[in-house]
VOMI-451027 format. One record per residue (C-alpha): residue in one letter; chain; x, y, z. Coordinates in pm, whole numbers, m for minus. Layout:
! residues N
- residu	chaine	X	Y	Z
- a	A	X	Y	Z
...
! end
This chain:
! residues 186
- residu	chaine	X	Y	Z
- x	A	1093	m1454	m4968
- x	A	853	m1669	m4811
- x	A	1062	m1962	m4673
- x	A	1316	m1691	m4532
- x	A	1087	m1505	m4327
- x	A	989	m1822	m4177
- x	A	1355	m1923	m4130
- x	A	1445	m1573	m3984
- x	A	1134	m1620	m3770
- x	A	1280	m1999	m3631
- x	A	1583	m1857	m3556
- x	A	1475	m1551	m3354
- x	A	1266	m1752	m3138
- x	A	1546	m2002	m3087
- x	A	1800	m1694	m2963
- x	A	1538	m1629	m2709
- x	A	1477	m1902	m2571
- x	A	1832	m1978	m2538
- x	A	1909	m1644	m2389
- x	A	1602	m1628	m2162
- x	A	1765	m1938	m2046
- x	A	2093	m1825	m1981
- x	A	2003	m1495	m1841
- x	A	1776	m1655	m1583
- x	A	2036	m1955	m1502
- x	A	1822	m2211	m1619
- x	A	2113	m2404	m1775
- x	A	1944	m2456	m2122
- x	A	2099	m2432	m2482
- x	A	2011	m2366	m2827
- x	A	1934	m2762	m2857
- x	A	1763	m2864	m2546
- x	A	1634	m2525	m2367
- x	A	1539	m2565	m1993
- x	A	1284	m2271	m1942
- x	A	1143	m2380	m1574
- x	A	1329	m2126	m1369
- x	A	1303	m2162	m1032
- x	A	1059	m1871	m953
- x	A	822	m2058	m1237
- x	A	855	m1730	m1420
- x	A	856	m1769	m1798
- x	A	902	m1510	m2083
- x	A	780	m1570	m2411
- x	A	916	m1323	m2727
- x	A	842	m1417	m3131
- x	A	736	m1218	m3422
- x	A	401	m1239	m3511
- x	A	178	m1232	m3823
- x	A	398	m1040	m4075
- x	A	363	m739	m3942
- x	A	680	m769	m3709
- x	A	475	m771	m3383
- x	A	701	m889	m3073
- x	A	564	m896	m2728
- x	A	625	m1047	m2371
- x	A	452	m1175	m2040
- x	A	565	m1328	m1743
- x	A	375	m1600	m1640
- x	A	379	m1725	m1215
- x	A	247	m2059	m1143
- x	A	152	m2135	m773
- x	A	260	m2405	m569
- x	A	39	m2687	m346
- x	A	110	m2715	m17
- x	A	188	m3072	112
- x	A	m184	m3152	281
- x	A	m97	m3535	238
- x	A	m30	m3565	644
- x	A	m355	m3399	783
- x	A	m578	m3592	911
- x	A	m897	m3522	1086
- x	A	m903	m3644	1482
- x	A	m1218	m3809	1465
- x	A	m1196	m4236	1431
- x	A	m1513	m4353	1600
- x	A	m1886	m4238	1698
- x	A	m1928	m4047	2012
- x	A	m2145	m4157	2239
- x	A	m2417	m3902	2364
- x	A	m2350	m3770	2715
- x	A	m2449	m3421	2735
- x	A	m2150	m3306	2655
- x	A	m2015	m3077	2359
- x	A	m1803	m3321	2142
- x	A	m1600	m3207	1849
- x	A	m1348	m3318	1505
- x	A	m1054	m3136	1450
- x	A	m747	m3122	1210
- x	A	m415	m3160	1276
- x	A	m75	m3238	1115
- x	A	m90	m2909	875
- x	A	242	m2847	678
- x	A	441	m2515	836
- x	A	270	m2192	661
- x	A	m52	m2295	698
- x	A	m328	m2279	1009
- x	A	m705	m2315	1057
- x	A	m917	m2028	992
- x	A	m1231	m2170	1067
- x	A	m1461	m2476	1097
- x	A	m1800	m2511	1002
- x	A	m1998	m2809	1212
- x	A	m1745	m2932	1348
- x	A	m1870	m2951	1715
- x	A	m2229	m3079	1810
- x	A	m2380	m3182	2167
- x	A	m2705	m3381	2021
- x	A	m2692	m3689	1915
- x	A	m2682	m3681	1522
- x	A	m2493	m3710	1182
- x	A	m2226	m3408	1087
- x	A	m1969	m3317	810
- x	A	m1746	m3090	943
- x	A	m1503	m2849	663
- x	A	m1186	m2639	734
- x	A	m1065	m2344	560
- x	A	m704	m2249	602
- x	A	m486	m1950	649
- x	A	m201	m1958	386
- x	A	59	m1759	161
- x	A	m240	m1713	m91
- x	A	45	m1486	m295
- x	A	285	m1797	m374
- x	A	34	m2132	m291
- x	A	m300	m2249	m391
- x	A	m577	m2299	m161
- x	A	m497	m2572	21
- x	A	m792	m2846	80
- x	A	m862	m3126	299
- x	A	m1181	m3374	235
- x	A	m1448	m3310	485
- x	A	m1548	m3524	806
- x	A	m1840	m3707	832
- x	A	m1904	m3806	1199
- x	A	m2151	m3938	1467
- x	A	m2279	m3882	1821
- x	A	m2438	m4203	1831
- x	A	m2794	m4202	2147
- x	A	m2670	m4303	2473
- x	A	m2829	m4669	2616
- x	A	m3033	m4576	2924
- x	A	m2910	m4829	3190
- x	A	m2999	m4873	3554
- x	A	m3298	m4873	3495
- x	A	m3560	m5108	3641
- x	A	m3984	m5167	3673
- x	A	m4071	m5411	3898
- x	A	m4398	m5624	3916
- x	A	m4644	m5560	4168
- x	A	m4928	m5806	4253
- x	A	m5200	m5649	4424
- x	A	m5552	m5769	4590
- x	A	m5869	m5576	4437
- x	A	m5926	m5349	4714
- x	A	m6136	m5011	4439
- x	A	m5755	m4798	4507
- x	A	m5575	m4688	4196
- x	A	m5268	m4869	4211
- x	A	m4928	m4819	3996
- x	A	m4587	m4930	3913
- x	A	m4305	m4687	3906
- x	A	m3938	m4685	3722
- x	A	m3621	m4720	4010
- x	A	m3327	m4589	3927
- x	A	m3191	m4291	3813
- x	A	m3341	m4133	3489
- x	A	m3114	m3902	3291
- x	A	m3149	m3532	3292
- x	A	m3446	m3460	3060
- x	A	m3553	m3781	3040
- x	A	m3956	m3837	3156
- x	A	m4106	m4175	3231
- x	A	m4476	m4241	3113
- x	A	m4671	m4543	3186
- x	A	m4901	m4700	2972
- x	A	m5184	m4951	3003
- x	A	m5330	m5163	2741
- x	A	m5240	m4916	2540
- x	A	m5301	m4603	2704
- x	A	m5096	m4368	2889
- x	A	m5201	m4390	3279
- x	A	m5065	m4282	3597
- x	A	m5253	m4585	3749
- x	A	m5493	m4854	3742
- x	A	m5769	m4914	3965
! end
């Protein structure tokens, strides 16, 4: 009794699978089923313990989109100018778009990592993901900048030396003397 409860068991679940297969066109038969319909839907039916239990569930895998051709824009340091600089994605596959960046645009100079989250078919596709950007804005070189030697005679006057050129906006020169700061030595 055994052994043909197991046999009557084998064959129901081979009828199913070959009709689940042929009723959903997946071309399979009784030999070599092919269950991975197109819509990745899959129905599963047996018997279960002995007590003649039979049950079903569909089962919807998501897809990835293709992030394999976005790239962030960023391939050097900036160089600090004042100015707000920022990294940026492109090349996202069709269904997708940016929903929002977090640090991805700085005006100091400094070290960033920049992320992107997406706006996708979250019903069909998995989250798509790209890796996030690490990037610079490197300190600008002052330049144009000179301090000339003076040589003066003892005369009991505070004398000083003073920076020509043009200093860049919130930039400050100080002086210092032996050490100290000064706006002069006498």
């Amino acid at each position: 009794m055994f052994k043909m409860r197991k046999m009557f068991i084998a064959l129901i679940a081979a009828l199913t699978v070959a009709s689940a297969a042929a009723m959903f066109g997946c071309g399979g038969t009784e030999s070599d089923p092919d269950v991975s319909g197109g819509d990745n839907s899959q129905t599963q039916t047996g018997t279960g313990d002995g007590q003649d239990q039979t049950g079903t569930g569909d089962k919807t895998e998501k897809l990835d989109y293709d992030m394999s051709g976005v790239t962030w824009n960023y391939t050097s340091p900036f160089t600090y100018d004042g100015e707000e600089k920022s990294v940026t994605v492109s090349g996202l596959p069709q269904g997708v778009t940016v929903k929002a960046y977090s640090h991805n645009s700085a005006t100091n100079a400094g070290t960033y990592t920049a992320t992107v989250s997406f706006n996708y078919n979250s019903e069909n596709y998995n989250e798509p993901t790209v890796a996030p950007c690490n990037w610079v804005i490197s300190k600008a070189d002052i330049t144009g900048l000179s301090l000339a030697g003076d040589t003066v005679e003892y005369d009991g006057q505070k004398h000083s030396l003073a920076v020509t050129g043009t200093l860049p906006e919130g930039t400050t020169a100080t002086y210092t003397y032996n050490n100290v700061q000064t706006d002069g030595v006498t």
